[in-house]
N, CA and C atoms as an extended XYZ file, in Angstrom:
237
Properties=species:S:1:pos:R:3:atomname:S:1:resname:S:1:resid:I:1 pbc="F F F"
N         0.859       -1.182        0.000 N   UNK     1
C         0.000        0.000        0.000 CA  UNK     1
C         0.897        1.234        0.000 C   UNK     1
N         0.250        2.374       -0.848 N   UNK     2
C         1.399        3.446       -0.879 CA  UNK     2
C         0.410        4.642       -0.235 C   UNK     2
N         0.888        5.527        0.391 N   UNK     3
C         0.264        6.400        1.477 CA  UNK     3
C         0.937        7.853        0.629 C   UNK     3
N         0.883        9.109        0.443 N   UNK     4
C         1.339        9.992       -0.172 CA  UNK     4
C         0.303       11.305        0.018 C   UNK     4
N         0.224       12.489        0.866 N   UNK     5
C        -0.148       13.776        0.857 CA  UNK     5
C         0.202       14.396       -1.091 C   UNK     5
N        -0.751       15.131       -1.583 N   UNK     6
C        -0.764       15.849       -3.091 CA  UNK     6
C        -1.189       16.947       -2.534 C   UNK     6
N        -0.762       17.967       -3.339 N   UNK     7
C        -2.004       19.259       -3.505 CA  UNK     7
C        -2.949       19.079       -4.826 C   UNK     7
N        -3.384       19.842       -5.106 N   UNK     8
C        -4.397       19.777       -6.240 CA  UNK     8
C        -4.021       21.276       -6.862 C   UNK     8
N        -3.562       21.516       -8.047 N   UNK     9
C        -3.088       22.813       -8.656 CA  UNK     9
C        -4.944       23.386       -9.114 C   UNK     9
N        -4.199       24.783       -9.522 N   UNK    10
C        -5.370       25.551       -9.385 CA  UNK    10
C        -6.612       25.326      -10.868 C   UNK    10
N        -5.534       24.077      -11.612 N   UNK    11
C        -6.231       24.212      -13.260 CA  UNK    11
C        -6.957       22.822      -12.563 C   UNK    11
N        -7.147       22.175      -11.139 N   UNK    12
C        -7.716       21.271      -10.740 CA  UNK    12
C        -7.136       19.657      -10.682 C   UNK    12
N        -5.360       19.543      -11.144 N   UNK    13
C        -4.681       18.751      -11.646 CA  UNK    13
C        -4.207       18.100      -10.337 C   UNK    13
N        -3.729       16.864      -10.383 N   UNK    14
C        -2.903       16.636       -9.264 CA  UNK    14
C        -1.567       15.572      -10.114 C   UNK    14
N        -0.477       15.456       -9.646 N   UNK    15
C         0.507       14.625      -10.277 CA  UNK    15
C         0.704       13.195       -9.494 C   UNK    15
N         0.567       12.467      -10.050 N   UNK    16
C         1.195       11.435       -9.304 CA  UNK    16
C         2.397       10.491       -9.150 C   UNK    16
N         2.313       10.284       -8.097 N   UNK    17
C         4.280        9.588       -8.081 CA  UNK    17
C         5.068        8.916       -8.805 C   UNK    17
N         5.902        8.791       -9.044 N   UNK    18
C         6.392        7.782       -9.894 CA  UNK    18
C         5.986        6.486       -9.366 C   UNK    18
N         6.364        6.567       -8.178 N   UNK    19
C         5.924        5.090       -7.091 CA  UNK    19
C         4.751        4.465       -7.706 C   UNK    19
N         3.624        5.057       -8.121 N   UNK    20
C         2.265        5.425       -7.820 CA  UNK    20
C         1.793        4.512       -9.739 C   UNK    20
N         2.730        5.260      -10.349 N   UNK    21
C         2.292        4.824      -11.532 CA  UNK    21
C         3.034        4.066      -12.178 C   UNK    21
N         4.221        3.898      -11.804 N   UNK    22
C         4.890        2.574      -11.627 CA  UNK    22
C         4.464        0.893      -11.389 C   UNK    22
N         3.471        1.036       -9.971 N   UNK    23
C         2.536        0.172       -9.666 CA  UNK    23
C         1.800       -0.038      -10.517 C   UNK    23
N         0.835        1.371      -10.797 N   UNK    24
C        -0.005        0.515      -12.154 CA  UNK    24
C         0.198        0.190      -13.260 C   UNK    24
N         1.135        0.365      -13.574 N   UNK    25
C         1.413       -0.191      -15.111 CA  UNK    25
C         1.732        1.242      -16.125 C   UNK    25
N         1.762        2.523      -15.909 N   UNK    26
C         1.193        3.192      -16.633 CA  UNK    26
C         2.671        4.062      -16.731 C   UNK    26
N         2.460        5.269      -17.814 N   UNK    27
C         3.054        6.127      -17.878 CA  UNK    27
C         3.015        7.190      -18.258 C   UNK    27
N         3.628        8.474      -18.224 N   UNK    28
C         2.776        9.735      -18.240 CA  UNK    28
C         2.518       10.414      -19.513 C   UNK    28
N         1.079       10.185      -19.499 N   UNK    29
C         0.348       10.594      -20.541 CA  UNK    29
C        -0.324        9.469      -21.288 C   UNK    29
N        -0.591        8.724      -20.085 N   UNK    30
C        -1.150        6.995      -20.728 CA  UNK    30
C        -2.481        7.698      -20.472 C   UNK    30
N        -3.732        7.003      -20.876 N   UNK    31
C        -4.844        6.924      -20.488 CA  UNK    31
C        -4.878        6.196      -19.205 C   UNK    31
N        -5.989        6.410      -18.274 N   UNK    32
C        -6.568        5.924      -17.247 CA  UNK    32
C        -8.032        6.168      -16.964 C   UNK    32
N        -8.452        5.206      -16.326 N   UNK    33
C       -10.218        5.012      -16.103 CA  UNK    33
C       -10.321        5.941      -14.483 C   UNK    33
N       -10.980        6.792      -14.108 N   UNK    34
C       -11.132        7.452      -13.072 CA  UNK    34
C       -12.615        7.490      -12.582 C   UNK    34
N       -12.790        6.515      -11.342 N   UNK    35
C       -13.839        6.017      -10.949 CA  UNK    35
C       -14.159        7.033       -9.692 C   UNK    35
N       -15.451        7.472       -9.393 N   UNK    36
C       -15.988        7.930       -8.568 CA  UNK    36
C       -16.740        7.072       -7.427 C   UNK    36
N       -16.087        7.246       -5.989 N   UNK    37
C       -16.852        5.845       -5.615 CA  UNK    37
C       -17.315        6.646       -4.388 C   UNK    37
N       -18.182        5.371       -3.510 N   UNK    38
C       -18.757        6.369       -2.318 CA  UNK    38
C       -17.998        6.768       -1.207 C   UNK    38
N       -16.091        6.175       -1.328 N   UNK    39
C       -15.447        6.499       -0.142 CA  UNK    39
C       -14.254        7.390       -1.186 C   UNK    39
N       -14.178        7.696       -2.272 N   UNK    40
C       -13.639        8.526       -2.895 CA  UNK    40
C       -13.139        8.392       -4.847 C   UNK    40
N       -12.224        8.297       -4.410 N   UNK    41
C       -11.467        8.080       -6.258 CA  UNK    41
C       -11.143        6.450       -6.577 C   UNK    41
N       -11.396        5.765       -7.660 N   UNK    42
C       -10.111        4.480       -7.884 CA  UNK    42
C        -9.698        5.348       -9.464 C   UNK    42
N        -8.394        5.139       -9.696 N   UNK    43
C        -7.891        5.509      -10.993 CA  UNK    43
C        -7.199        3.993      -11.097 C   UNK    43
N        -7.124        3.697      -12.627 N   UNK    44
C        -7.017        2.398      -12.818 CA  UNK    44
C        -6.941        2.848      -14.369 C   UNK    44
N        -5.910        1.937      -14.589 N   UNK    45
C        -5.174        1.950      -16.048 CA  UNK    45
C        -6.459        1.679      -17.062 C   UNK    45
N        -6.324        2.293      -18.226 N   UNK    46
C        -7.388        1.862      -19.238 CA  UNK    46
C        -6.408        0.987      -20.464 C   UNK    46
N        -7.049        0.109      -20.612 N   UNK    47
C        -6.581       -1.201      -21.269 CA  UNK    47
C        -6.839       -0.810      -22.613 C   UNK    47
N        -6.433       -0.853      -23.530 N   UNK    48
C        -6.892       -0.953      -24.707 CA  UNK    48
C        -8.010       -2.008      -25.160 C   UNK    48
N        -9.158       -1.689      -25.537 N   UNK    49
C        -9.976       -2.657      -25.766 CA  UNK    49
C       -10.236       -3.458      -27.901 C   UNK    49
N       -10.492       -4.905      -27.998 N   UNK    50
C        -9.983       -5.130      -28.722 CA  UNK    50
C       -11.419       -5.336      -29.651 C   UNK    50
N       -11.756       -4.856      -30.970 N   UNK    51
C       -13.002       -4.945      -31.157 CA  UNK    51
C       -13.672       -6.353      -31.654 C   UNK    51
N       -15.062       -6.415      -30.825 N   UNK    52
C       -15.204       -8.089      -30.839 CA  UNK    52
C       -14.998       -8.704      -31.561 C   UNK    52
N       -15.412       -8.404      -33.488 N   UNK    53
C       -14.661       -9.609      -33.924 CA  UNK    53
C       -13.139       -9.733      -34.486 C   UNK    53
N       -12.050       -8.878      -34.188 N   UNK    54
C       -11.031       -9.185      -33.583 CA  UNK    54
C       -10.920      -11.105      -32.393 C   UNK    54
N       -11.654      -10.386      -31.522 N   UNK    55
C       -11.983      -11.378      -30.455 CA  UNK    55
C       -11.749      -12.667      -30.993 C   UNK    55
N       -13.026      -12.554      -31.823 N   UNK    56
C       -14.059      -13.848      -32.141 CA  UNK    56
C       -13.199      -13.988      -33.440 C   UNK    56
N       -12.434      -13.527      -34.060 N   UNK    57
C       -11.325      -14.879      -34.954 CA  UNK    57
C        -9.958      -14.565      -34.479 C   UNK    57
N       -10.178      -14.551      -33.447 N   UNK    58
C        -8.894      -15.085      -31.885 CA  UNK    58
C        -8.866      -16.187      -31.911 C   UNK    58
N       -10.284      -16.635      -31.821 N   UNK    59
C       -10.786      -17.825      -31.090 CA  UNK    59
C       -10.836      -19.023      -31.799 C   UNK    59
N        -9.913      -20.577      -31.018 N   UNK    60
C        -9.938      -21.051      -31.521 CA  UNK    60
C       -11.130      -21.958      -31.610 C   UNK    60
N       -12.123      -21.546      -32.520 N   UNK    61
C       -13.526      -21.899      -32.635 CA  UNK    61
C       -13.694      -23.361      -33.570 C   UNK    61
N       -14.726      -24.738      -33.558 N   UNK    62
C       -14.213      -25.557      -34.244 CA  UNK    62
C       -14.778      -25.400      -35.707 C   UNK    62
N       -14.797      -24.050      -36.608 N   UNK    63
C       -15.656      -23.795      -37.390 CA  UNK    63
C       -14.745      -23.301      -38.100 C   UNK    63
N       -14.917      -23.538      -39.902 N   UNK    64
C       -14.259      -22.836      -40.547 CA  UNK    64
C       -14.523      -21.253      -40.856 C   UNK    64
N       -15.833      -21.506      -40.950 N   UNK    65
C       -16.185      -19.710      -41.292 CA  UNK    65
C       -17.723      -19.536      -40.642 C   UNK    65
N       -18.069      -17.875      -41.294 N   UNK    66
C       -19.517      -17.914      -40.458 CA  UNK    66
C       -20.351      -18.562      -41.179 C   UNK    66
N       -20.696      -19.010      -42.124 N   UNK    67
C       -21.676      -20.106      -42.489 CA  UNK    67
C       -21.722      -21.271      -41.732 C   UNK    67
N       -20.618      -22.178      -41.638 N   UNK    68
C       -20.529      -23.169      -41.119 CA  UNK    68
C       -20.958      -23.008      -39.598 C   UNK    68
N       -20.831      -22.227      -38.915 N   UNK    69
C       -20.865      -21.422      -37.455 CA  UNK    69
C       -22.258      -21.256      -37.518 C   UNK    69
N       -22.881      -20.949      -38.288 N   UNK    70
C       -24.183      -20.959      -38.451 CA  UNK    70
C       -25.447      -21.903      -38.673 C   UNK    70
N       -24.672      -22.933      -39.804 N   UNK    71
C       -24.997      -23.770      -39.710 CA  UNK    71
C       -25.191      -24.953      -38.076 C   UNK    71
N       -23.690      -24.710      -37.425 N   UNK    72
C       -23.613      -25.444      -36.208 CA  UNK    72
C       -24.377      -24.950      -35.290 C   UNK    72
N       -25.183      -23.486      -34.816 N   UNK    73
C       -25.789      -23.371      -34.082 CA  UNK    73
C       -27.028      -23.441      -34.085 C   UNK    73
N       -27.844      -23.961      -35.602 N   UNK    74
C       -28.805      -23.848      -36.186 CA  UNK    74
C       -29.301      -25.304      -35.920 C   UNK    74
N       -28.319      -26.082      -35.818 N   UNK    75
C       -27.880      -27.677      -35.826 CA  UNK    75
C       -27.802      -28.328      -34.146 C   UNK    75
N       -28.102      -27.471      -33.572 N   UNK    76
C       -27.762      -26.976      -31.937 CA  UNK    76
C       -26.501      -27.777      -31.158 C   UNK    76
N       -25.645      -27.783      -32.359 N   UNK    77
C       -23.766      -28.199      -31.823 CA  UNK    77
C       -23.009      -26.968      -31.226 C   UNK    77
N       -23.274      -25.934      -31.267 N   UNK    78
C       -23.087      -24.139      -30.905 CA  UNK    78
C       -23.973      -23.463      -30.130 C   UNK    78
N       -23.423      -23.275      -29.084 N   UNK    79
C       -24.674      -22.172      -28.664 CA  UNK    79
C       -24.118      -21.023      -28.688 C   UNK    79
């Protein structure tokens, strides 16, 4: 756990430690997700997200293409 006093500059900014972003993975001028919660802030790295069908011919699926994929769920071997 890392413990650390900030100020907050007047354009509303605050910097954070090297310590700080080190831990998360990040570096300055990365994106990050900044959560509002009911006991205060979580900031948490934003991942690059990959678009689904990217994903879905990741996957090693037992189908040659989307017909066949279609066929198999039509066939109820796929759900």
């Amino acid at each position: 756990m890392f413990t650390q006093t900030t100020t907050i500059d007047r354009a509303g900014r605050i910097t954070l430690p090297k310590q700080v972003l080190d831990a998360l993975g990040v570096h300055p001028e990365a994106e990050v997700v900044i959560e509002l919660i009911e006991a205060g802030i979580v900031i948490k790295p934003k991942y690059p997200t990959t678009p689904i069908t990217e994903r879905i011919a990741a996957m090693s699926l037992p189908v040659a293409d989307w017909d066949q994929m279609e066929q198999e769920i039509e066939a109820g071997r796929l759900e």
